[in-house]
PDB file with one MODEL, atoms N, CA, C and O in Angstrom:
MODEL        1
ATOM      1  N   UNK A   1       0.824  -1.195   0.000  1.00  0.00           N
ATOM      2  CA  UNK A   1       0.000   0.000   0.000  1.00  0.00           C
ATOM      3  C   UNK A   1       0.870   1.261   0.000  1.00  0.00           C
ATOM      4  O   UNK A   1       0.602   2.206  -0.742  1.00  0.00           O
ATOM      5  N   UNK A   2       1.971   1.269   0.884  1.00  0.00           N
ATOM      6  CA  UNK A   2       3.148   2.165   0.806  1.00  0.00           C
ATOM      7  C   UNK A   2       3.519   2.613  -0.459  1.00  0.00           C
ATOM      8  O   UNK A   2       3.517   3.830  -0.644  1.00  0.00           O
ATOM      9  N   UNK A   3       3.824   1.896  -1.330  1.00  0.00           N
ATOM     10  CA  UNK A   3       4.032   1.373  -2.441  1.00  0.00           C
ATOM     11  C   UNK A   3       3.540   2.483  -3.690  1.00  0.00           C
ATOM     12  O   UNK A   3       4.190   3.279  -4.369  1.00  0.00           O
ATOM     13  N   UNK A   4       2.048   2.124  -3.646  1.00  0.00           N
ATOM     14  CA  UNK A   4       1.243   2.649  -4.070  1.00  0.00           C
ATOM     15  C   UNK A   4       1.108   3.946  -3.944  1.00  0.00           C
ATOM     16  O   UNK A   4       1.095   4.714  -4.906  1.00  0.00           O
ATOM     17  N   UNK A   5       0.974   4.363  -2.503  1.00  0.00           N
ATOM     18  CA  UNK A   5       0.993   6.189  -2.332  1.00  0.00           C
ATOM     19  C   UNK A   5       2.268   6.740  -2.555  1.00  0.00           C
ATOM     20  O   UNK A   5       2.416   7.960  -2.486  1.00  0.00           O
ATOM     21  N   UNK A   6       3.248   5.956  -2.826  1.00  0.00           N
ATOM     22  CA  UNK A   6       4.823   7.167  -3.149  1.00  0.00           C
ATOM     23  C   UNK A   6       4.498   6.929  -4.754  1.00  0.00           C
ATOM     24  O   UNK A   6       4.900   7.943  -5.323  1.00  0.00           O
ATOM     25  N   UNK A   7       3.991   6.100  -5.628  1.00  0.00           N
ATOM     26  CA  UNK A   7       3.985   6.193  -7.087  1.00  0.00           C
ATOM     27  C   UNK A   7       2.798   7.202  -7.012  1.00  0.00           C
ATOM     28  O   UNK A   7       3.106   7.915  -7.966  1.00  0.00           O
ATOM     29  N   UNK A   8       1.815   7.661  -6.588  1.00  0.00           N
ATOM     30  CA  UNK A   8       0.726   8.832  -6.509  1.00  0.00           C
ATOM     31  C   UNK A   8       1.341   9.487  -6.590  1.00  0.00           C
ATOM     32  O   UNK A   8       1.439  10.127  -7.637  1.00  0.00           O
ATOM     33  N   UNK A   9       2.314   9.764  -5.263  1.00  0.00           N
ATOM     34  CA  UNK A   9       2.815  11.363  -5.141  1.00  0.00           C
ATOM     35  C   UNK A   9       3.848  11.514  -6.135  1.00  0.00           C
ATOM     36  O   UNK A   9       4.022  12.704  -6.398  1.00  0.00           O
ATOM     37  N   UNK A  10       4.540  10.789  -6.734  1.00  0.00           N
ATOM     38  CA  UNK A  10       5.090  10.980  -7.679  1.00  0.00           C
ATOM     39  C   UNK A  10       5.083  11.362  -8.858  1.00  0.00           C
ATOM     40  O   UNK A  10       5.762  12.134  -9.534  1.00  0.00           O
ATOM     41  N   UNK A  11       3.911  10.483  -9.073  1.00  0.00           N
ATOM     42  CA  UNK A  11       2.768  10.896 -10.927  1.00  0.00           C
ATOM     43  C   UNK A  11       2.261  12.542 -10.200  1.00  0.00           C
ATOM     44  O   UNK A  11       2.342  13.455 -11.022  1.00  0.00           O
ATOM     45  N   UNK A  12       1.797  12.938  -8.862  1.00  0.00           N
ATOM     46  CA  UNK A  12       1.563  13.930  -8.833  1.00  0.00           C
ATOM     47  C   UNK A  12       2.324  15.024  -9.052  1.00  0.00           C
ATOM     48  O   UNK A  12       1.895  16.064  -9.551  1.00  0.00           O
ATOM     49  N   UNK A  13       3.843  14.767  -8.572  1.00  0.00           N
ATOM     50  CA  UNK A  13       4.883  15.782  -8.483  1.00  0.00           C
ATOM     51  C   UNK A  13       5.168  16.414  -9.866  1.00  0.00           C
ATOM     52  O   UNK A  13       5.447  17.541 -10.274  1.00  0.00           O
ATOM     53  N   UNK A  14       4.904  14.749 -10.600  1.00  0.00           N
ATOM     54  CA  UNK A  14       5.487  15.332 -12.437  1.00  0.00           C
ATOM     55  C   UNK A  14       4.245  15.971 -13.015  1.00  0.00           C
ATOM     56  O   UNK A  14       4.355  16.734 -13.975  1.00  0.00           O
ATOM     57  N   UNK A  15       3.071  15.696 -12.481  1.00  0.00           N
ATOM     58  CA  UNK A  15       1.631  16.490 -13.513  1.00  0.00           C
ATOM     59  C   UNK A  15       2.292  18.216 -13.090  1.00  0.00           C
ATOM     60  O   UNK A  15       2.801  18.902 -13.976  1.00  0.00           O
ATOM     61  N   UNK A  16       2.173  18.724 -11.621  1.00  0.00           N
ATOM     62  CA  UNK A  16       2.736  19.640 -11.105  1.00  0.00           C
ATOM     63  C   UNK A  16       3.871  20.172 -11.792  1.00  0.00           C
ATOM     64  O   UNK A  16       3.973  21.338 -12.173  1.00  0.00           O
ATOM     65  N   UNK A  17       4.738  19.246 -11.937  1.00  0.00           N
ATOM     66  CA  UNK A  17       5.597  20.230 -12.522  1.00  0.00           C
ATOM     67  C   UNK A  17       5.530  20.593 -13.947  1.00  0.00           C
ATOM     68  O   UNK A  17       6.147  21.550 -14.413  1.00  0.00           O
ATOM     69  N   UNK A  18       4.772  19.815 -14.629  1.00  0.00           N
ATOM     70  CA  UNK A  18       4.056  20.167 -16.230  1.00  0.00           C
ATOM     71  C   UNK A  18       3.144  21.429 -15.666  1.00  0.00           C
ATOM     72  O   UNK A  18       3.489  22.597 -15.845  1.00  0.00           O
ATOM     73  N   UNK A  19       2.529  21.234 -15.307  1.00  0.00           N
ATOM     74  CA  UNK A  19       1.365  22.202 -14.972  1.00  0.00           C
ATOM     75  C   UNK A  19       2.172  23.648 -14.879  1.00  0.00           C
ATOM     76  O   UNK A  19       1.986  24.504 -15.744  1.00  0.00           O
ATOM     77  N   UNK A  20       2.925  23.825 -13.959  1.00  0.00           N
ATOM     78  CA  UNK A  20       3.734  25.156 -14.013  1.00  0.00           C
ATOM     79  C   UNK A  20       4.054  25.862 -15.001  1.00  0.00           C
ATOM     80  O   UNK A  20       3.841  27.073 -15.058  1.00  0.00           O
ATOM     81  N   UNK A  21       4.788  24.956 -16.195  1.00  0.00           N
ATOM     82  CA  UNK A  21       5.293  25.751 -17.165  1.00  0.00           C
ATOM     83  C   UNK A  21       4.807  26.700 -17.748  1.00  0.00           C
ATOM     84  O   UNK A  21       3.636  26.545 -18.095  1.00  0.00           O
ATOM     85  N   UNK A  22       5.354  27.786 -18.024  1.00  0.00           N
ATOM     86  CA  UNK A  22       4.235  28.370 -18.735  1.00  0.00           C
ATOM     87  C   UNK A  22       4.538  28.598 -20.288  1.00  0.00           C
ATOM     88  O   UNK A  22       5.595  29.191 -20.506  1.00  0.00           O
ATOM     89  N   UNK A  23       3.705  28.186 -21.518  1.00  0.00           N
ATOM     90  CA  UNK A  23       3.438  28.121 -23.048  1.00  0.00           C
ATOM     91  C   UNK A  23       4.464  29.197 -23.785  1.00  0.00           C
ATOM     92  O   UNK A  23       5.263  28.715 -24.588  1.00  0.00           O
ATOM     93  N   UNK A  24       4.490  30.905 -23.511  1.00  0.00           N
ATOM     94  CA  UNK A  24       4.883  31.381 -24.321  1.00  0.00           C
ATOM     95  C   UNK A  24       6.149  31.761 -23.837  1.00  0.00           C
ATOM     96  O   UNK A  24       6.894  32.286 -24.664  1.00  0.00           O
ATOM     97  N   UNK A  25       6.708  31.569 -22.295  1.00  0.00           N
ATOM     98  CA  UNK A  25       8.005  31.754 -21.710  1.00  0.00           C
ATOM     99  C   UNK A  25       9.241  30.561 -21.761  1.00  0.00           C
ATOM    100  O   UNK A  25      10.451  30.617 -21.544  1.00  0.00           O
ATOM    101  N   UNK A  26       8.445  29.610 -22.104  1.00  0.00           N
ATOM    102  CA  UNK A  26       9.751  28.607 -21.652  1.00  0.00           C
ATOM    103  C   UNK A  26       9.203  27.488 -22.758  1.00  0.00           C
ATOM    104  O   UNK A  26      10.127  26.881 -23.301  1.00  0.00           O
ATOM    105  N   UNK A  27       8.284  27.226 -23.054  1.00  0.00           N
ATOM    106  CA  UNK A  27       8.030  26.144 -24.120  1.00  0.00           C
ATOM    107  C   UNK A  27       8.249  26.532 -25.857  1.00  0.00           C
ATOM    108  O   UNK A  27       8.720  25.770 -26.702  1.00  0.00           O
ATOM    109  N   UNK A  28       7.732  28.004 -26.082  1.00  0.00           N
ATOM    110  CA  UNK A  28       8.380  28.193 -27.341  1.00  0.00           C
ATOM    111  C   UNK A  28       9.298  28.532 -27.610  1.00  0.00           C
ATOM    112  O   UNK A  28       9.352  29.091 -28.706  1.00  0.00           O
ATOM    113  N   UNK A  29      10.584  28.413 -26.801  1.00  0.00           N
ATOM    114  CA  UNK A  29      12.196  28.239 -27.099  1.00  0.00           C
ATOM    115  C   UNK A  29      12.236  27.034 -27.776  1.00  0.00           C
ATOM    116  O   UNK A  29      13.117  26.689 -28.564  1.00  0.00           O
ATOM    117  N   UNK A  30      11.296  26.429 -27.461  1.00  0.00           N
ATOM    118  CA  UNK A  30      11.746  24.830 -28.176  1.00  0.00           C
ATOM    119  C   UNK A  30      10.701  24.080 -29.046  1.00  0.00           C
ATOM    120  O   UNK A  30      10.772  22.912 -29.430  1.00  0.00           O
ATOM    121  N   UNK A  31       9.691  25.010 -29.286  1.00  0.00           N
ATOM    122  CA  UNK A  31       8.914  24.830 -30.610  1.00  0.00           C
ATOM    123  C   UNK A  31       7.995  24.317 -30.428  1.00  0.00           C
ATOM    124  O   UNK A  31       7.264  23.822 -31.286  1.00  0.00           O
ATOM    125  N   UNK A  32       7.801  24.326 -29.024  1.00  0.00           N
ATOM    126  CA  UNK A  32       6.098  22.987 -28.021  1.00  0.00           C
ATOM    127  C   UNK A  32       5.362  24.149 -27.766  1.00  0.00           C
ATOM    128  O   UNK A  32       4.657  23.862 -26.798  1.00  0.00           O
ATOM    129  N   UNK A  33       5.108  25.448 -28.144  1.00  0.00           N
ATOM    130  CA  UNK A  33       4.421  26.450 -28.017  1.00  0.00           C
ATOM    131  C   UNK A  33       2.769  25.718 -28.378  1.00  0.00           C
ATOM    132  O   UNK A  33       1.708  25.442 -27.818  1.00  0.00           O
ATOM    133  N   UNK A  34       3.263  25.671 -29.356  1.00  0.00           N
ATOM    134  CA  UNK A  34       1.402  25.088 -30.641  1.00  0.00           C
ATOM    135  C   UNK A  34       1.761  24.256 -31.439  1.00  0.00           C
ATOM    136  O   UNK A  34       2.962  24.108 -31.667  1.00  0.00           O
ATOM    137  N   UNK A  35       0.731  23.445 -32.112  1.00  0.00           N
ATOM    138  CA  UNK A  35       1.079  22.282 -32.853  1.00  0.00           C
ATOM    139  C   UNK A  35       1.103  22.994 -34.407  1.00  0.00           C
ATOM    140  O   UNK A  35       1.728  22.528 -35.360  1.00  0.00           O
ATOM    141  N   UNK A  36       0.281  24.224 -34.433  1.00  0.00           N
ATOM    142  CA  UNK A  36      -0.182  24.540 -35.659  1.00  0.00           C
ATOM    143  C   UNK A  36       1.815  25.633 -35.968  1.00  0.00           C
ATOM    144  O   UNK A  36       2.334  25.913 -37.049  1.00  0.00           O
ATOM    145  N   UNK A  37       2.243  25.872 -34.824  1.00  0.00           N
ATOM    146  CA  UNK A  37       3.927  26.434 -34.840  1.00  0.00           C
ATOM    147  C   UNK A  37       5.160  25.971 -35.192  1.00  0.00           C
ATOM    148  O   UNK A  37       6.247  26.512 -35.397  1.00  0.00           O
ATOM    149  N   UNK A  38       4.597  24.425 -35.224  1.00  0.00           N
ATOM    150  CA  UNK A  38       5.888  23.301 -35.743  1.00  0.00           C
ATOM    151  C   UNK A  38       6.407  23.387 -36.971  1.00  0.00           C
ATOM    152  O   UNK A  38       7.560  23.123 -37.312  1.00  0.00           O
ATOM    153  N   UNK A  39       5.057  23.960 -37.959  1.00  0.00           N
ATOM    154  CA  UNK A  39       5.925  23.512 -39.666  1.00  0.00           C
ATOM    155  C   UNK A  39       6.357  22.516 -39.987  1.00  0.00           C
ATOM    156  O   UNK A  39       7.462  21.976 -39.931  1.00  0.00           O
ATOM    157  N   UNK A  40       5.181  22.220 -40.429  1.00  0.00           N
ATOM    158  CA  UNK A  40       5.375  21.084 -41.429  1.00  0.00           C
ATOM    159  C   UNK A  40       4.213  19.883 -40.931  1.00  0.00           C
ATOM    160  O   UNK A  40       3.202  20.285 -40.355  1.00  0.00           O
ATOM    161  N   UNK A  41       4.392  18.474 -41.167  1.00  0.00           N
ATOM    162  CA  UNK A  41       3.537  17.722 -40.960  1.00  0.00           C
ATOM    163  C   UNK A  41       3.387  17.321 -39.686  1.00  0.00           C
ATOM    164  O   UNK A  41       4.400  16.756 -39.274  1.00  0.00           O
ATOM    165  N   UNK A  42       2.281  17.416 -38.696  1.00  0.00           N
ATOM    166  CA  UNK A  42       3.051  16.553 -36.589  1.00  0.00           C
ATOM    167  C   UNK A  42       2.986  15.459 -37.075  1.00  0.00           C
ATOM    168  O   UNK A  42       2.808  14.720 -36.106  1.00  0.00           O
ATOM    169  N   UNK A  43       3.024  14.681 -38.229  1.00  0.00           N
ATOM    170  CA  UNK A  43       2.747  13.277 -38.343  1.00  0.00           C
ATOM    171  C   UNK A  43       4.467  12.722 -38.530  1.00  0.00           C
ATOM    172  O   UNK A  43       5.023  11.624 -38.512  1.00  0.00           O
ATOM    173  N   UNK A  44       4.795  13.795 -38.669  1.00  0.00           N
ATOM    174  CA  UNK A  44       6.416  13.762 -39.289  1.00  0.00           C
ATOM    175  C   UNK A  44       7.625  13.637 -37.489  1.00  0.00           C
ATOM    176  O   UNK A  44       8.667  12.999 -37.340  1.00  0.00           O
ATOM    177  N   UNK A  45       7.021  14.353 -36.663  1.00  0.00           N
ATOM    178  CA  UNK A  45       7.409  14.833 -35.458  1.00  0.00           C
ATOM    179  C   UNK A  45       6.493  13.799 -34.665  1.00  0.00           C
ATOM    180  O   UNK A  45       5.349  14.216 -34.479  1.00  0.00           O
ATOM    181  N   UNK A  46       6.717  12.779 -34.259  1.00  0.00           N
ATOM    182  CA  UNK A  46       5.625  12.047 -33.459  1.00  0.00           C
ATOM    183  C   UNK A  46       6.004  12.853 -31.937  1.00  0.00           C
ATOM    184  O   UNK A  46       5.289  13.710 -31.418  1.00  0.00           O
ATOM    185  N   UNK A  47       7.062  12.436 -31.491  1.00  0.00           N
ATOM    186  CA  UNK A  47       7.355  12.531 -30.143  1.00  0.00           C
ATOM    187  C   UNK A  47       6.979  14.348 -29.537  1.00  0.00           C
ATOM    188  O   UNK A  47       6.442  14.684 -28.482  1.00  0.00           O
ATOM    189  N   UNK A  48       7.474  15.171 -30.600  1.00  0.00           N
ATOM    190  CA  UNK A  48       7.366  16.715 -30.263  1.00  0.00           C
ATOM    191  C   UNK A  48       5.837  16.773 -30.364  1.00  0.00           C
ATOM    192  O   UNK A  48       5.266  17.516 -29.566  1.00  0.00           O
ATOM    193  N   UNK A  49       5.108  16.084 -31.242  1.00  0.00           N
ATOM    194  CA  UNK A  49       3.509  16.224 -31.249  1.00  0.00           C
ATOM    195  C   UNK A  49       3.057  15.360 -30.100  1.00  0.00           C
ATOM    196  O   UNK A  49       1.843  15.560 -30.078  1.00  0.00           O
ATOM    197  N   UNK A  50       3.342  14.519 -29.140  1.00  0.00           N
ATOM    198  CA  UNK A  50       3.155  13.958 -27.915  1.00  0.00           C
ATOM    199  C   UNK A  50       2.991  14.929 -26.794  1.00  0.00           C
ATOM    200  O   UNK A  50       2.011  15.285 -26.140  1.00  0.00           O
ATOM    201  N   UNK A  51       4.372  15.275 -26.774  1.00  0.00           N
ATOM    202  CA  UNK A  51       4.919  16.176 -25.903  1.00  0.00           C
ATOM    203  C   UNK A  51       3.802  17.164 -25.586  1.00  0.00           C
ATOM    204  O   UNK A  51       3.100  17.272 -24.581  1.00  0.00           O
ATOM    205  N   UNK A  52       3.841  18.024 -27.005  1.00  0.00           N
ATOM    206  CA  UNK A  52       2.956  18.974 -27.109  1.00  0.00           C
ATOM    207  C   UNK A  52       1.524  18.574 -26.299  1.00  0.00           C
ATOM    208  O   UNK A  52       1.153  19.240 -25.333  1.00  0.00           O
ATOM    209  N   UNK A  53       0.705  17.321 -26.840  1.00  0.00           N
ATOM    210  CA  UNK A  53      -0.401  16.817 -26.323  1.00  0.00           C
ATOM    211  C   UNK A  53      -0.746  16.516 -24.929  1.00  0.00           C
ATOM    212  O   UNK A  53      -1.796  16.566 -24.289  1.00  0.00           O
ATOM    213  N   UNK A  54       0.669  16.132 -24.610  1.00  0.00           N
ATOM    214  CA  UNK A  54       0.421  15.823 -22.719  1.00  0.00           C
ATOM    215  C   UNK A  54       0.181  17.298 -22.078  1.00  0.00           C
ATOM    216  O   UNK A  54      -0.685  17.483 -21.223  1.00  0.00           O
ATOM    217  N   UNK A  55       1.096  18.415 -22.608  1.00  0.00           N
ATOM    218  CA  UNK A  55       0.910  19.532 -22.141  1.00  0.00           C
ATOM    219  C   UNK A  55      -0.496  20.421 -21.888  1.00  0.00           C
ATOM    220  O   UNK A  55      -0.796  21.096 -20.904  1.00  0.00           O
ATOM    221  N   UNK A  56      -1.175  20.203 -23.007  1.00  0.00           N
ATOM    222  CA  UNK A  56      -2.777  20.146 -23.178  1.00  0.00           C
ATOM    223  C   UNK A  56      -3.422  19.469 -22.219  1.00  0.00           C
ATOM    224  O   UNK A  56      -4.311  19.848 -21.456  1.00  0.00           O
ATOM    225  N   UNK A  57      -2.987  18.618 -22.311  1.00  0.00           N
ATOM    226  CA  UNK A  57      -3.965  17.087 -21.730  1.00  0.00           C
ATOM    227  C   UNK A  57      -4.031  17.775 -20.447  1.00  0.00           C
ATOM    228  O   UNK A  57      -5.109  18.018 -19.905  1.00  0.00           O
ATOM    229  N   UNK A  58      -2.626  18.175 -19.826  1.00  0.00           N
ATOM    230  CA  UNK A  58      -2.287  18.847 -18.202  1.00  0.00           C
ATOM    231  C   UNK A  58      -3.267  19.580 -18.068  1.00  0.00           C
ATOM    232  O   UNK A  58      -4.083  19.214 -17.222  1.00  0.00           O
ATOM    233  N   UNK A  59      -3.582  20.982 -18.901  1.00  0.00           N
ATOM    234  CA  UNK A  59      -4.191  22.123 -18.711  1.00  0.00           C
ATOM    235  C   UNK A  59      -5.158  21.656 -17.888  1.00  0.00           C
ATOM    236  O   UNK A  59      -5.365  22.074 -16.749  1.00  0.00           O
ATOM    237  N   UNK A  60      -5.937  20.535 -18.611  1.00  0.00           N
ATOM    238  CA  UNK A  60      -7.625  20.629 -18.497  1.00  0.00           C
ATOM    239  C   UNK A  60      -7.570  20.057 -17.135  1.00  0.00           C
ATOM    240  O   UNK A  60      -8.643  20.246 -16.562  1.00  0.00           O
ATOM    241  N   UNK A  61      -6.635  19.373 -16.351  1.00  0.00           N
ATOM    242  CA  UNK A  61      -6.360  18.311 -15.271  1.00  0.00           C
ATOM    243  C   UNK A  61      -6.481  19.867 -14.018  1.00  0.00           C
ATOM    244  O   UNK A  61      -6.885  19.640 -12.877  1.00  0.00           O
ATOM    245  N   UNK A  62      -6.125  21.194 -14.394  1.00  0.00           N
ATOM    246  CA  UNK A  62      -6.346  21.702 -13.625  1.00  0.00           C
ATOM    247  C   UNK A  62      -6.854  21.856 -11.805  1.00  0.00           C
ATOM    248  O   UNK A  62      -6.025  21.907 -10.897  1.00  0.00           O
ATOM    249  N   UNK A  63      -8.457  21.910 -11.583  1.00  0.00           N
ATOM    250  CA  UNK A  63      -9.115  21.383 -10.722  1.00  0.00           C
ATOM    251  C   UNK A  63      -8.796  20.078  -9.773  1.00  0.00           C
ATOM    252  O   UNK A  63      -8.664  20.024  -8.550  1.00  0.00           O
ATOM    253  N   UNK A  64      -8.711  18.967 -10.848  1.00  0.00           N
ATOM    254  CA  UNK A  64      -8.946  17.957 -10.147  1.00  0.00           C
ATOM    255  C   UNK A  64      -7.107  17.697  -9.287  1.00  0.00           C
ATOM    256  O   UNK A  64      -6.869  17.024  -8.284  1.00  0.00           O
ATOM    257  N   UNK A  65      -5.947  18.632 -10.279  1.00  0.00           N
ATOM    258  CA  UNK A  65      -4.604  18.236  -9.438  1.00  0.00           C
ATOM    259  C   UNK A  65      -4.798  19.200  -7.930  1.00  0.00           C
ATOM    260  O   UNK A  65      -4.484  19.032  -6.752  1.00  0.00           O
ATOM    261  N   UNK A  66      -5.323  20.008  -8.525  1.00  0.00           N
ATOM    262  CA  UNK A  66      -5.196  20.978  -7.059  1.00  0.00           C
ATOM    263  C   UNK A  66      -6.002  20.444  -5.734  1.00  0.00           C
ATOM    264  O   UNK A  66      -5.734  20.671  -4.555  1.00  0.00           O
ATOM    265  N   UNK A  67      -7.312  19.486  -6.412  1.00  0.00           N
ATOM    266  CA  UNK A  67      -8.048  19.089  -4.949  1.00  0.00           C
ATOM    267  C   UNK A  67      -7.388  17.216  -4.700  1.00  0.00           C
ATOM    268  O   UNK A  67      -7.944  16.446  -3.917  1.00  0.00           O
ATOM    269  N   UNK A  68      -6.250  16.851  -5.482  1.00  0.00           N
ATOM    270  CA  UNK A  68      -5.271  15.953  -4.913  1.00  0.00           C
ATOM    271  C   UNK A  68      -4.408  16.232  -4.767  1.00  0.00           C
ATOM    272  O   UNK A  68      -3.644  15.267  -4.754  1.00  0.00           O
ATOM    273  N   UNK A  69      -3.724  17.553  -4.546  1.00  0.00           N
ATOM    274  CA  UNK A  69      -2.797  18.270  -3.779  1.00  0.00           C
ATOM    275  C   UNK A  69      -3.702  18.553  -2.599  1.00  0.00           C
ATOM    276  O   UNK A  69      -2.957  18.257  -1.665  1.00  0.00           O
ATOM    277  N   UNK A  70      -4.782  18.921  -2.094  1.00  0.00           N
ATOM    278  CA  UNK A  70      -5.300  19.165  -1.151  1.00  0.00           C
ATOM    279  C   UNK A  70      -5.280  17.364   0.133  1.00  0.00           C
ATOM    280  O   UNK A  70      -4.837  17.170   1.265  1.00  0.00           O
ATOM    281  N   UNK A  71      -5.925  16.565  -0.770  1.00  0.00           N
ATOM    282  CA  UNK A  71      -6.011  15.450  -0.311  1.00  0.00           C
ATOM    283  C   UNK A  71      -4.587  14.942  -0.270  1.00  0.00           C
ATOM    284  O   UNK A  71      -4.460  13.988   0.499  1.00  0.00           O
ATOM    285  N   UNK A  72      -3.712  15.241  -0.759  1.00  0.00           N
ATOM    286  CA  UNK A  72      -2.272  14.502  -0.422  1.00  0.00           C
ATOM    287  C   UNK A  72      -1.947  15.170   0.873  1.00  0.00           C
ATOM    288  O   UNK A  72      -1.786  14.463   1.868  1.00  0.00           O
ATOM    289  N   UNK A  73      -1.818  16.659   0.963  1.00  0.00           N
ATOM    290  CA  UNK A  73      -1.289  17.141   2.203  1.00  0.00           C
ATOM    291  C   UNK A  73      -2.129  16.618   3.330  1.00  0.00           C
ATOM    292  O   UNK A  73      -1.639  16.214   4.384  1.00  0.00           O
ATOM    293  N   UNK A  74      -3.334  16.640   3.085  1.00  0.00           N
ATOM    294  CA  UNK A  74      -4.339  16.268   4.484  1.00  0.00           C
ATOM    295  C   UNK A  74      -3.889  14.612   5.059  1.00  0.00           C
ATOM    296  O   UNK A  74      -3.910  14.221   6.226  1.00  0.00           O
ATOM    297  N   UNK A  75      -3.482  13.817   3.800  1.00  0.00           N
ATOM    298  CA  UNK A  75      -3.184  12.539   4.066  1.00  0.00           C
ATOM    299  C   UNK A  75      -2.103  12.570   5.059  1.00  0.00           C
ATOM    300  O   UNK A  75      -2.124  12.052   6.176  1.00  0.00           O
ATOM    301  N   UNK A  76      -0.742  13.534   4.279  1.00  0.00           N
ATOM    302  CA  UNK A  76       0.594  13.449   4.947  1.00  0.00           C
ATOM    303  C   UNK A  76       0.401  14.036   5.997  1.00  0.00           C
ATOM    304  O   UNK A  76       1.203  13.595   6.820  1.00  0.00           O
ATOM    305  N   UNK A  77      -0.465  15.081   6.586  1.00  0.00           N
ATOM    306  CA  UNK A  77      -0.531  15.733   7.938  1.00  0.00           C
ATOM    307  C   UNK A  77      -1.002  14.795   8.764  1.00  0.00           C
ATOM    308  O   UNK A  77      -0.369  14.396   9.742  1.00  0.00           O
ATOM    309  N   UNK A  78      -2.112  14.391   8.438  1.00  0.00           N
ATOM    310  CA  UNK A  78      -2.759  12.952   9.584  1.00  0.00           C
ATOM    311  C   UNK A  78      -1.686  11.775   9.649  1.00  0.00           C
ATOM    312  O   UNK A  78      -1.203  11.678  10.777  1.00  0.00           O
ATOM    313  N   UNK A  79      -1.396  11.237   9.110  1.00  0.00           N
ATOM    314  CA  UNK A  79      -0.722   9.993   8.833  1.00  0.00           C
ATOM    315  C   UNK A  79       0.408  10.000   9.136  1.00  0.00           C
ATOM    316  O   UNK A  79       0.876   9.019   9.715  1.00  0.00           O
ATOM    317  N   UNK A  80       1.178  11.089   8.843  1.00  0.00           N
ATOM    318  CA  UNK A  80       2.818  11.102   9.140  1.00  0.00           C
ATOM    319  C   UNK A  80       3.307  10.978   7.390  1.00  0.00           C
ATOM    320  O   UNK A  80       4.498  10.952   7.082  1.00  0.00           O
TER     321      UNK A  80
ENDMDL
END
């Protein structure tokens, strides 16, 4: 069960730290700004068109990371 809650907080730590970045400061140095910014085909770019997609995918995760950041701390305060 131990087990289990350090791979949570972990998948949580990395959504978190996707979540931070922000699009037009630090991602379009490297061309993950927009898919429509790449030039050329994303069918051509699999992995940079991934990339790009998880970043999206993060946005919408919004809400629900912040109220399992809520429930993680409440866990680690009770529990130890």
């Amino acid at each position: 069960m131990r087990l289990l809650w350090n791979i949570f907080k972990a998948g949580l730590l990395c959504i978190n730290a996707i979540m931070i970045l922000h699009r037009h400061r630090f991602l379009a140095k490297y061309g993950l700004d927009n898919l429509n910014n790449m030039g050329g085909d994303p069918s051509e770019k699999p992995l940079k068109t991934q990339v790009i997609g998880l970043y999206n995918a993060v946005q919408y995760l919004k809400v629900p990371v912040i109220a399992a950041n809520c429930v993680t701390v409440l866990f680690e305060m009770i529990l130890g």
